[in-house]
C-alpha positions as CSV (number, residue, x, y, z in Angstrom):
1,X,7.1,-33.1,-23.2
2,X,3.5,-34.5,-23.8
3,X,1.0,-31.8,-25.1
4,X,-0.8,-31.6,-22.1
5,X,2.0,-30.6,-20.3
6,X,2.7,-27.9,-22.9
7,X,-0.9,-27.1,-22.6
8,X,-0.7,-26.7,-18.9
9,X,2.6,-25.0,-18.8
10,X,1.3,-22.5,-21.3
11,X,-1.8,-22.2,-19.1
12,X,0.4,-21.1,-16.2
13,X,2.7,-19.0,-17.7
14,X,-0.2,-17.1,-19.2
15,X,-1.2,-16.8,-15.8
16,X,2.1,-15.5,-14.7
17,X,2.5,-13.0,-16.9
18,X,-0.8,-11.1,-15.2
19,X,0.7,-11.3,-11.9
20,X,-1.5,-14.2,-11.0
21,X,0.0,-17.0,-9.0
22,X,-1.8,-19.9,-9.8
23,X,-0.9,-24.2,-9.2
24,X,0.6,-26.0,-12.2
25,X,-0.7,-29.7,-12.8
26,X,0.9,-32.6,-10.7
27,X,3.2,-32.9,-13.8
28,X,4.5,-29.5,-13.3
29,X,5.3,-29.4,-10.0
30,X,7.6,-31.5,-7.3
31,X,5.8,-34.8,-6.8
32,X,7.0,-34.1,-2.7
33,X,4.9,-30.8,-2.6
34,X,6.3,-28.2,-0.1
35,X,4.5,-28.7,3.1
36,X,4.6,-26.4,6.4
37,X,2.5,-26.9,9.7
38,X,1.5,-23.7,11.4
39,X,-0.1,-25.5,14.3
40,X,-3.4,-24.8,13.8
41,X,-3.5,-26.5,9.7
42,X,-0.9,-27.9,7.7
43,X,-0.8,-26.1,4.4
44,X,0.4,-27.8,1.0
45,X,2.0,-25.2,-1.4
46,X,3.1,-25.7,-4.9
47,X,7.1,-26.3,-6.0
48,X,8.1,-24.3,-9.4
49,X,10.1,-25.2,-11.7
50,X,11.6,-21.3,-11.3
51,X,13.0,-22.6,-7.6
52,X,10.0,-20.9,-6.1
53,X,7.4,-22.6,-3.5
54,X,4.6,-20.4,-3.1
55,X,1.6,-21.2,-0.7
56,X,-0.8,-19.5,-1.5
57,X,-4.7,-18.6,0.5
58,X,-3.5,-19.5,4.0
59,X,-5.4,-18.0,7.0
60,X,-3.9,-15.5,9.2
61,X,-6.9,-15.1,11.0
62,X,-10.5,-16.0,11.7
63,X,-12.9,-15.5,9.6
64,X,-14.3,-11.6,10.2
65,X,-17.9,-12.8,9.7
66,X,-20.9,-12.5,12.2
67,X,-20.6,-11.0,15.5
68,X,-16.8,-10.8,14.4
69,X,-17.9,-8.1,11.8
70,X,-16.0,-4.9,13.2
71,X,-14.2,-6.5,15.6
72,X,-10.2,-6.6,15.7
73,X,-9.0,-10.1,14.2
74,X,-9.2,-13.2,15.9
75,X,-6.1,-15.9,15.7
76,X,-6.7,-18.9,14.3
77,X,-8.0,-21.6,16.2
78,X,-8.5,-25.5,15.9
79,X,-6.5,-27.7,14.5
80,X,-7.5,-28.3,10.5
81,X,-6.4,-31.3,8.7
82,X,-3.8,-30.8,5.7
83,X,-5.4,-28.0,3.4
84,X,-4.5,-27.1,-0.2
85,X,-2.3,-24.0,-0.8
86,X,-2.2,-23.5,-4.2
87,X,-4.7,-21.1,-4.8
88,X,-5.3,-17.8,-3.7
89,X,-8.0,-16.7,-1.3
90,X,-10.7,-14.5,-2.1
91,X,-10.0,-10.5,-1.8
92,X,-11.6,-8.7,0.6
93,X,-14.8,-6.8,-0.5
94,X,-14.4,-2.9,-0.6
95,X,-16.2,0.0,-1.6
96,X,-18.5,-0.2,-4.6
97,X,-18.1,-3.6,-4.4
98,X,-20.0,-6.8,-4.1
99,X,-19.2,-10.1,-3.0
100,X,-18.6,-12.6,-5.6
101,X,-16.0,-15.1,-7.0
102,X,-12.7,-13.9,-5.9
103,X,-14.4,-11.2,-3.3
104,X,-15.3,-11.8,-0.3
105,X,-15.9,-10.7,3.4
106,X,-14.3,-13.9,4.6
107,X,-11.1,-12.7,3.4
108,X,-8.0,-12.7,5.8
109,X,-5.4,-14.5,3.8
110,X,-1.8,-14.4,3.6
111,X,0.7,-16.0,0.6
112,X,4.3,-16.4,1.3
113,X,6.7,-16.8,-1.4
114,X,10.2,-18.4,-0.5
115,X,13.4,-19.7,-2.7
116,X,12.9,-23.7,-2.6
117,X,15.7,-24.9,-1.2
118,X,15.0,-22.7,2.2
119,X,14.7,-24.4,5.4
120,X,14.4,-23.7,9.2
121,X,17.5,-22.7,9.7
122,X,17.9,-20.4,6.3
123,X,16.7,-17.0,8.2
124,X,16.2,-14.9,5.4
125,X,15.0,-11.7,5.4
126,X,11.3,-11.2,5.0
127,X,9.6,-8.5,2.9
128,X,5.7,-7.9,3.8
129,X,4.2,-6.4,1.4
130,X,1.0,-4.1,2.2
131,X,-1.2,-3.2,-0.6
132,X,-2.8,0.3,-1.5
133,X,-6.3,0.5,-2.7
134,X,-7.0,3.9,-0.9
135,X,-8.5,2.1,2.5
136,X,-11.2,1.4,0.0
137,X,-10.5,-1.5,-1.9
138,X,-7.7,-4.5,-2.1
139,X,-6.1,-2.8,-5.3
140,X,-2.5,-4.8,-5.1
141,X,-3.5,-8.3,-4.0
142,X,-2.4,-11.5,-5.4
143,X,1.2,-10.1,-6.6
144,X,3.7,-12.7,-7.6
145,X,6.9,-13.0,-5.4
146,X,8.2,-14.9,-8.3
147,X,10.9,-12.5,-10.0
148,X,11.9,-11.0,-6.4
149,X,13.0,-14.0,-5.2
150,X,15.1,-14.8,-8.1
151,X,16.6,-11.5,-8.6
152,X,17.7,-11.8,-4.6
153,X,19.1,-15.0,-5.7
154,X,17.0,-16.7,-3.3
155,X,17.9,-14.8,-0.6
156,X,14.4,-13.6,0.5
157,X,10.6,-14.3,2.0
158,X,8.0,-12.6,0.3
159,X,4.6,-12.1,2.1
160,X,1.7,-10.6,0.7
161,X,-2.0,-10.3,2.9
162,X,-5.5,-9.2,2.1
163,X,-7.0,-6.8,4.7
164,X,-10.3,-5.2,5.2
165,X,-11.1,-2.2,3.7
166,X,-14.0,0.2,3.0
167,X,-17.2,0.2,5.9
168,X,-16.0,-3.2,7.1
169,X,-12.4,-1.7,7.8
170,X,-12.8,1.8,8.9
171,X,-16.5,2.6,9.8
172,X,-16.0,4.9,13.0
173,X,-18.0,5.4,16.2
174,X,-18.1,6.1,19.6
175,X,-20.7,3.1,19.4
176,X,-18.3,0.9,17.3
177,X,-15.7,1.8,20.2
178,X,-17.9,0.3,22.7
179,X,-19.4,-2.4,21.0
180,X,-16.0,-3.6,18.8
181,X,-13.1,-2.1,17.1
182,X,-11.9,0.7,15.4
183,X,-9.1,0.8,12.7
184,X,-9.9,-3.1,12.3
185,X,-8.3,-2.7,8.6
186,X,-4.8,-1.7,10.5
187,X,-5.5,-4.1,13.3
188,X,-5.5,-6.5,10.5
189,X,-2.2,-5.5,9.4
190,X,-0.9,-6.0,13.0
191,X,-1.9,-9.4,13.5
192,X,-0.3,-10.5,10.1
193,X,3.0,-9.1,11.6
194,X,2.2,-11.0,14.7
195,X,1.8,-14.1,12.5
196,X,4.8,-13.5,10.4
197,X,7.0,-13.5,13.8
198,X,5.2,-16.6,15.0
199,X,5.6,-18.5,11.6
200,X,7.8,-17.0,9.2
201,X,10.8,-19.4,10.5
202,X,8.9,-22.2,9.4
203,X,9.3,-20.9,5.4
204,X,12.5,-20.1,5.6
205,X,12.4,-16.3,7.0
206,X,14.3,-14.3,9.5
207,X,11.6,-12.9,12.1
208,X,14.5,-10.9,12.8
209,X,14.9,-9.1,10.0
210,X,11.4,-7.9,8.5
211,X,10.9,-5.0,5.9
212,X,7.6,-3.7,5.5
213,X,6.8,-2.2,2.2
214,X,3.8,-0.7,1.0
215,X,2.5,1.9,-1.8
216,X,0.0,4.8,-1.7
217,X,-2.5,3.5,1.2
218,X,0.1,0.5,1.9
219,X,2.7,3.3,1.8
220,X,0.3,4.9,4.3
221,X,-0.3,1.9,6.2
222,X,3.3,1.5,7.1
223,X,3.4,4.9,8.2
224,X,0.9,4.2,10.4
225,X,2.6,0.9,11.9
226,X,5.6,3.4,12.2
227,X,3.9,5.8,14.2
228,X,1.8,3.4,15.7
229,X,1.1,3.6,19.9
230,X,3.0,7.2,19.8
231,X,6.2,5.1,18.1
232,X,6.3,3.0,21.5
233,X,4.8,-0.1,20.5
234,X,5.4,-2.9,22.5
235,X,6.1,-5.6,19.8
236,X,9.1,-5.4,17.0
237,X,7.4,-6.3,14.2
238,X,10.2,-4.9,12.0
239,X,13.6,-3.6,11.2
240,X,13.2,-1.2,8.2
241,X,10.8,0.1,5.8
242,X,9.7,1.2,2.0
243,X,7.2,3.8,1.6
244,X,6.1,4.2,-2.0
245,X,4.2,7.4,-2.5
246,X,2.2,7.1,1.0
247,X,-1.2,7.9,0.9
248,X,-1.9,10.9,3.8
249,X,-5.4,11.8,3.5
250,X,-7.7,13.6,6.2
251,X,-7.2,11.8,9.2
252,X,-10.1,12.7,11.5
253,X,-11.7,12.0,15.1
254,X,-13.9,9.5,16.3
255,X,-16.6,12.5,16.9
256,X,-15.9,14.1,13.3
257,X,-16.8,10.8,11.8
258,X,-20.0,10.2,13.6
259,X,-21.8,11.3,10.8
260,X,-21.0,8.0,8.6
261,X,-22.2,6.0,10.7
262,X,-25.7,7.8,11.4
263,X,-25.7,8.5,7.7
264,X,-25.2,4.6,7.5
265,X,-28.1,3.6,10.1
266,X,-30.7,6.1,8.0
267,X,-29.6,3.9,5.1
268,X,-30.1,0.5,6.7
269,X,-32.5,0.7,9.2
270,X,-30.3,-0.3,11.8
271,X,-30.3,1.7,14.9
272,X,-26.9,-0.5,16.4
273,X,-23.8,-2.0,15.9
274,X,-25.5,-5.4,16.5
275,X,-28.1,-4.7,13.7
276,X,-25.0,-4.0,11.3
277,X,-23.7,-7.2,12.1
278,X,-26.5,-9.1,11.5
279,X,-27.2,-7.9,7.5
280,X,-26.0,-9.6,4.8
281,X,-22.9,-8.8,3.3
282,X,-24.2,-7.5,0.0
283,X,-26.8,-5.4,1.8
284,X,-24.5,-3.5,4.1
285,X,-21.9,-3.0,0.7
286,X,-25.1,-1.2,-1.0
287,X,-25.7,1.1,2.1
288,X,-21.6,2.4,2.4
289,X,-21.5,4.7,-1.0
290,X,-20.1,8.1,-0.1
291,X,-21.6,11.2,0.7
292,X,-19.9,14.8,1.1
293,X,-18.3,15.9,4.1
294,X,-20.6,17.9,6.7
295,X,-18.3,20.9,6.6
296,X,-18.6,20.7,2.7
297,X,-21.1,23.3,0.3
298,X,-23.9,20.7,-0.7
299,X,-22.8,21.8,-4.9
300,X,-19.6,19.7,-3.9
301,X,-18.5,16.6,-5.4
302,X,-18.1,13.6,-3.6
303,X,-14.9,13.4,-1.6
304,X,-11.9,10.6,-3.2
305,X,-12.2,9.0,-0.3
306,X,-14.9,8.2,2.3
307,X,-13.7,5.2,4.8
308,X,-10.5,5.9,6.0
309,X,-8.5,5.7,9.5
310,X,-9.7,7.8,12.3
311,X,-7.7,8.9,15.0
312,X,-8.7,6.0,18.3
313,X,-5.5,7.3,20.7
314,X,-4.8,4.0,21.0
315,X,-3.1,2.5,17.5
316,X,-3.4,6.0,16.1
317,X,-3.1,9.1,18.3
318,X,-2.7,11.8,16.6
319,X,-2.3,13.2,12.6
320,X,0.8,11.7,10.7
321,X,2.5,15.4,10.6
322,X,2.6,15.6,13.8
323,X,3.7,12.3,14.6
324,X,6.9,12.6,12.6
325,X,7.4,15.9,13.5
326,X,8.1,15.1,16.7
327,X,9.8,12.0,16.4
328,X,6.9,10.0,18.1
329,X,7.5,6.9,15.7
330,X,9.8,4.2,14.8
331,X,13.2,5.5,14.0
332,X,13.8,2.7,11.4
333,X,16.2,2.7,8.1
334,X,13.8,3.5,5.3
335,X,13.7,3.7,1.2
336,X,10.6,6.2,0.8
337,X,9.9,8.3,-2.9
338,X,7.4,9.1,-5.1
339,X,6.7,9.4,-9.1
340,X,6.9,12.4,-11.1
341,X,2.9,13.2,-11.7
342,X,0.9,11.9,-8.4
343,X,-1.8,13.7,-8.6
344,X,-3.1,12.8,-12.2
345,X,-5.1,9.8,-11.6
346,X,-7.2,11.4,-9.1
347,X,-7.2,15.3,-10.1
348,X,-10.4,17.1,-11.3
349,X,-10.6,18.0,-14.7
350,X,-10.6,21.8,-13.9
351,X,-11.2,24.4,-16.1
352,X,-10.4,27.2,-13.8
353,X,-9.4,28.2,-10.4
354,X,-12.2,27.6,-8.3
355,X,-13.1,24.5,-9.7
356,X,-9.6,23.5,-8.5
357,X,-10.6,25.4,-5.0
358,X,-13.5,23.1,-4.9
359,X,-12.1,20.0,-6.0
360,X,-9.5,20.5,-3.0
361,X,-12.2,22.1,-0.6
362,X,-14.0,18.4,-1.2
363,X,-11.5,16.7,0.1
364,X,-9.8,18.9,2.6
365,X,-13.7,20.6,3.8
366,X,-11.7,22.8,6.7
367,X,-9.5,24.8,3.9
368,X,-10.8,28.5,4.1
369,X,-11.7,30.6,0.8
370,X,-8.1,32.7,2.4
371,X,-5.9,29.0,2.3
372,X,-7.8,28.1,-0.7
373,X,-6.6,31.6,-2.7
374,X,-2.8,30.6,-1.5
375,X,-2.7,27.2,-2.7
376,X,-4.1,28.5,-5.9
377,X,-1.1,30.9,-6.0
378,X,1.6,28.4,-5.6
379,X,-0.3,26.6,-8.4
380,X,-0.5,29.2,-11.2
381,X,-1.8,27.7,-14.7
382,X,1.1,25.4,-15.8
383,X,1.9,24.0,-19.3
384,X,-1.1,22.2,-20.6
385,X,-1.3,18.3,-20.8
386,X,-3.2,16.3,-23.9
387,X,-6.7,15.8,-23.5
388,X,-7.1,17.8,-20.4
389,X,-8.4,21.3,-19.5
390,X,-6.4,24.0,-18.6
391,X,-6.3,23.8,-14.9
392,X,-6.3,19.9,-14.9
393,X,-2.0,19.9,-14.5
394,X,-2.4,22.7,-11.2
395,X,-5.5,20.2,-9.7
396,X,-2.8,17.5,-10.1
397,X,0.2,18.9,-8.8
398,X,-1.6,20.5,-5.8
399,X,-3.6,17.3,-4.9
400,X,-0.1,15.1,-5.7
401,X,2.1,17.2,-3.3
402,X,-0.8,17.5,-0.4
403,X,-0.8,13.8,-0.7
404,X,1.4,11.7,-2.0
405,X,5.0,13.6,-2.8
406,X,5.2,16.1,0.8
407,X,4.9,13.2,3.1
408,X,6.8,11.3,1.3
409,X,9.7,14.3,1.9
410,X,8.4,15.0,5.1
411,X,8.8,11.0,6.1
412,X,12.3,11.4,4.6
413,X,13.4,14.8,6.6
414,X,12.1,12.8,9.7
415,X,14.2,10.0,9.6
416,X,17.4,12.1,9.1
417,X,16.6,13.9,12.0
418,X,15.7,11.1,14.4
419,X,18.0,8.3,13.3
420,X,20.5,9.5,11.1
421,X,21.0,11.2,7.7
422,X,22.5,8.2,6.0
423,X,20.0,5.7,7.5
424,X,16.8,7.2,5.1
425,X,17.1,7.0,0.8
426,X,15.0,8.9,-1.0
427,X,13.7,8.6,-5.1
428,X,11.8,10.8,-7.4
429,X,10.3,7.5,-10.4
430,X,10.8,9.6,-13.8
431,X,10.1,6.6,-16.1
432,X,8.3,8.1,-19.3
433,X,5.6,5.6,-20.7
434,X,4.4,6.6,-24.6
435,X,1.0,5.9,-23.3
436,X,0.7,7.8,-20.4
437,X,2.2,10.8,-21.5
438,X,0.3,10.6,-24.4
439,X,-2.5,10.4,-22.0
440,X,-1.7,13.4,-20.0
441,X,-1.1,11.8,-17.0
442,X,2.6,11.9,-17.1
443,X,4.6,9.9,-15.0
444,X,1.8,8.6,-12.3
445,X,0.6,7.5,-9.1
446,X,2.7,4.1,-7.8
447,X,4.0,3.7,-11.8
448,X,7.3,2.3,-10.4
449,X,5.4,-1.0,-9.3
450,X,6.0,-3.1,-12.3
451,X,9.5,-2.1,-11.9
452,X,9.9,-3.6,-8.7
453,X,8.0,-6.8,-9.2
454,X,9.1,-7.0,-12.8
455,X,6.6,-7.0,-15.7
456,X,4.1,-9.1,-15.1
457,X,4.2,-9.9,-11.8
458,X,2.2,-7.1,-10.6
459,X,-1.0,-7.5,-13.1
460,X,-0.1,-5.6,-16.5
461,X,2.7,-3.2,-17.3
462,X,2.6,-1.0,-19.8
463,X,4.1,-2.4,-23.3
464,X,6.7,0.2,-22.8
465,X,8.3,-2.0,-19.8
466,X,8.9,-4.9,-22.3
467,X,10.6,-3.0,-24.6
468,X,12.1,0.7,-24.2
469,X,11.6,1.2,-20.9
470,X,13.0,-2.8,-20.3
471,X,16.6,-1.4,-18.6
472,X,14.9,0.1,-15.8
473,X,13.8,-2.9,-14.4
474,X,16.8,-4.6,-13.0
475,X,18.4,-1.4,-11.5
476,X,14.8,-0.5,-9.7
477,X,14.3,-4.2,-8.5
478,X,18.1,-4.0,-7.2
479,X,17.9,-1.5,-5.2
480,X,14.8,-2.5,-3.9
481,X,16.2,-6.2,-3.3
482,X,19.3,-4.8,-1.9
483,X,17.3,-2.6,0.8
484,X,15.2,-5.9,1.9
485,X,18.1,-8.1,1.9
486,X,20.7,-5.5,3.7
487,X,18.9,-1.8,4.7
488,X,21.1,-0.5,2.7
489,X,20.0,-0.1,-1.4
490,X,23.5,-0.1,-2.9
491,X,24.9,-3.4,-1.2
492,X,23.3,-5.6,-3.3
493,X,22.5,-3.5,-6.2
494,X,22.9,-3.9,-10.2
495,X,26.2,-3.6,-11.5
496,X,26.6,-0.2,-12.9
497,X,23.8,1.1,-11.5
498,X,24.6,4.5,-9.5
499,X,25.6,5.0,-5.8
500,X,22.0,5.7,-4.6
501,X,23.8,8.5,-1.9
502,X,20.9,8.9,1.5
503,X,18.7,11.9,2.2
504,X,21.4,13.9,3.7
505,X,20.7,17.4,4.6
506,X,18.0,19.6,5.9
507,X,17.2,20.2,2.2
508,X,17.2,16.5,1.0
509,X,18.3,15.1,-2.2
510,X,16.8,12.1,-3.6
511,X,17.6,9.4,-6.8
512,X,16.0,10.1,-10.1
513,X,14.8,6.8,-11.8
514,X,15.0,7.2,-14.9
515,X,15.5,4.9,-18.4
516,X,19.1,5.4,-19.1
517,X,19.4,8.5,-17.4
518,X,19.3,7.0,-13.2
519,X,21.3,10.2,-11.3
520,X,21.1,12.1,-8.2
521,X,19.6,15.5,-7.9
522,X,18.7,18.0,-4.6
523,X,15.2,18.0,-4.3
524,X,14.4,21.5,-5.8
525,X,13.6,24.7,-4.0
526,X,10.4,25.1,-5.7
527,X,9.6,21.7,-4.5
528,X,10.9,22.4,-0.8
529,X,8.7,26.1,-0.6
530,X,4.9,23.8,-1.8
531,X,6.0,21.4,0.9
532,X,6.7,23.7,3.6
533,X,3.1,25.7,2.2
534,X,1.7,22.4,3.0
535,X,3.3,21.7,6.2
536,X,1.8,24.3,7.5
537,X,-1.5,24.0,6.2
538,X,-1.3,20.1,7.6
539,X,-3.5,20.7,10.8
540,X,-6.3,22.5,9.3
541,X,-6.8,19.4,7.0
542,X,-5.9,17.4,9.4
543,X,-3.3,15.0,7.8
């Protein structure tokens, strides 16, 4: 091998290993480069050596720009000459953010990975993959399909999107209603689905048989798609699901988030949708920072989380609770879990009680001082954490069960009573990282990712997955392969790994991942009594 090819292949696997898909020279790849007409452009992919083709920066939809700016997604149109597909598209630009190389309004691209030797006529299964980034920012794009594929062995379509986010996905109005589109980040999501049953066959995939799987706001995204129309969508876009940790923050009215967009106006000078649409990108990103709720005390911090989906009764009609409470979405087979500690990237570093009041109060502005005081009673002082203060591990545990872990369980309890007890798995990701735990953080948000992708594959893992951590890669990735290929997690997963048994019972019981130490447990009482506490508290903060 000549030593620019060992320069080049060095390059790429360098690239590889921080979950960055990128073309190899002509001397690395098939001289007959993959090639796949969608009807509106012809896209040229790239052939790996690992069996893979990947194409990579296609459009899925026109570009969102001009009087397109909060508008649901446009289809394609035109027919464009042979394009390059080896090189992925810019992200889209999301709060705090600017546009730049790599970032970008114009940004509604899709990559599909697929085993090289698929054709036509292979109809494998096809896993979409929707990235979190808390509605705010693309914070899971450009994943590599890579390692997937090859631990199916070959037997799968990976397809990963970009999708708006921030003011461009979610700014809500009665004004935007009549003058566009609300929800235009989810709408983007729909259309991709749309696409993937028009085109999917032409990779290799089954439009039959799609799994949509998603963590924290992609986790919340597909619980959206679930729900979506009351649960009587029109369109199929999928047989079964994976919900890792799903993001369920305040989920508000049209008329409760009025105030953003005035707020928004003041900042611009703009008095209409129109005016919006005609600023540069860069200066409407500068105007979109946050502000506190109205119902919040003006000494509050900002909220987490200021764009987000607003109730339309149209795609969204009502809060998630609610929705799944009564049955009111798509009764589906689903893998749903969370991680140990998901509250500790986000919690405030409290000190006392009512600092963990008001960090919760920020977010969740309708909580009385009476809802407040019970919370804070289910969330007594707990053992302390390094480099934290002593309330720090109650903010997290209340803020990761409000959002993350109870609808998770919730999502889980659903399923078993609409479809079927053994139709829904459930996990609890236990994996203990040196560096996080030395950390304080414990066992965090959406930690199980590199796990699933494999090292590498999903930007950087911690050292810990190369090395101790290492054998709980292959029996996560299984069952996740297994659940894409069959709905089922233990058809297809690692040998020796345990019978992941389903949800079962009112109670539940769920599969704790764990380095050496993978087992069933019953989800705890304790665990059951703070999700029933937040249950009921679900319509006063509106989740």
């Amino acid at each position: 091998m000549s030593l620019l090819k060992l320069l080049t292949r060095a390059l790429y696997l360098a690239a590889l290993a921080t979950g960055v898909a990128m073309p190899l020279s002509s001397i690395d790849i098939d001289t007959n480069s993959p090639r796949v007409d969608l009807g509106y452009s012809i896209y040229r992919g790239v052939r790996l050596e690992a069996g893979v083709d990947q194409f990579l920066g296609m459009r899925y939809a026109q570009a969102p720009l001009g009087d397109l700016r909060f508008r649901a997604p446009r289809q394609p149109e035109g027919k464009v000459e042979e394009q390059d597909a080896s090189q992925f598209g810019p992200i889209c630009v999301g709060t705090g953010q600017q546009p730049g190389p790599g970032i970008d309004e114009d940004c509604l691209f899709v990559n599909v990975f697929r085993p090289s030797n698929a054709t036509p006529a292979s109809k494998l299964p096809v896993l979409v993959y929707i990235q979190g980034g808390g509605y705010a920012t693309n914070a899971n794009s450009n994943y590599n399909g890579t390692e997937i594929i090859r631990s199916s062995g070959g037997n799968i379509v990976l397809v990963n999107f970009n999708y708006r986010v921030g003011v461009l996905g979610f700014l809500a109005s009665e004004m935007v209603r009549q003058d566009g589109d609300l929800n235009v980040g989810l709408l983007d999501q729909r259309l991709l689905l749309l696409w993937v049953q028009e085109h999917i066959s032409k990779f290799g995939g089954d439009p039959g048989h799609v799994v949509i799987q998603g963590p924290s706001a992609g986790g919340g995204s597909v619980s959206h798609h679930l729900a979506a129309y009351g649960g009587n969508a029109k369109d199929k876009l999928f047989v079964g699901a994976v919900l890792e940790s799903p993001f369920w923050p305040t989920l508000r009215t049209v008329p409760e988030m009025e105030f953003q967009y005035q707020r928004l106006l003041g900042l611009t000078g703009c008095s209409s949708v129109s005016c919006l649409r005609e600023m540069n990108t860069s200066a409407l990103q500068a105007a979109s920072y946050g502000s506190i709720f109205p119902e919040a005390k003006p000494s509050d911090p900002t909220p987490l989380w200021y764009w987000l989906p607003t109730i339309d009764n149209k795609l969204i009609p009502d809060q998630l609770y609610t929705a799944f409470a009564t049955g009111r979405f798509a009764a589906v087979p689903m893998l749903v879990g969370h991680t140990t500690n998901e509250g500790s990237y986000f919690a405030y570093n409290a000190s006392n009680a009512s600092q963990v009041s008001a960090f919760l109060r920020t977010n969740y502005p309708h909580l009385t001082n009476a809802q407040l005081e019970d919370i804070n009673q289910h969330y007594t002082p707990m053992d302390p954490v390094p480099n934290h203060a002593a309330f720090f591990p109650s903010a997290s545990a209340a803020y990761g069960d409000a959002t993350f872990t109870c609808p998770a369980n919730d999502i889980a309890g659903a399923v078993a009573r609409f479809l079927s007890r053994e139709r829904v798995w459930s996990y609890r990701y236990n994996v203990l990282d040196p560096e996080t735990v030395a950390g304080g953080l414990g066992v965090p948000h959406t930690f199980e990712t590199s796990a699933i992708f494999g090292p590498g594959q999903a930007g950087s893992a911690p050292a810990s997955y190369y090395t101790t951590n290492a054998p709980i890669v292959p029996v996560t990735m299984g069952y996740w392969v297994s659940f894409m290929r069959s709905l089922n997690p233990n058809t297809y997963k690692e040998h020796g790994s345990p019978t992941w048994k389903p949800w079962g019972n009112f109670q539940g019981r769920q599969l704790r991942l764990q380095t050496n130490n993978t087992a069933m447990e019953e989800v705890p009482d304790w665990q059951v009594g703070k999700c029933l506490l937040w249950k009921h508290l679900a319509r006063t903060m509106e989740i």
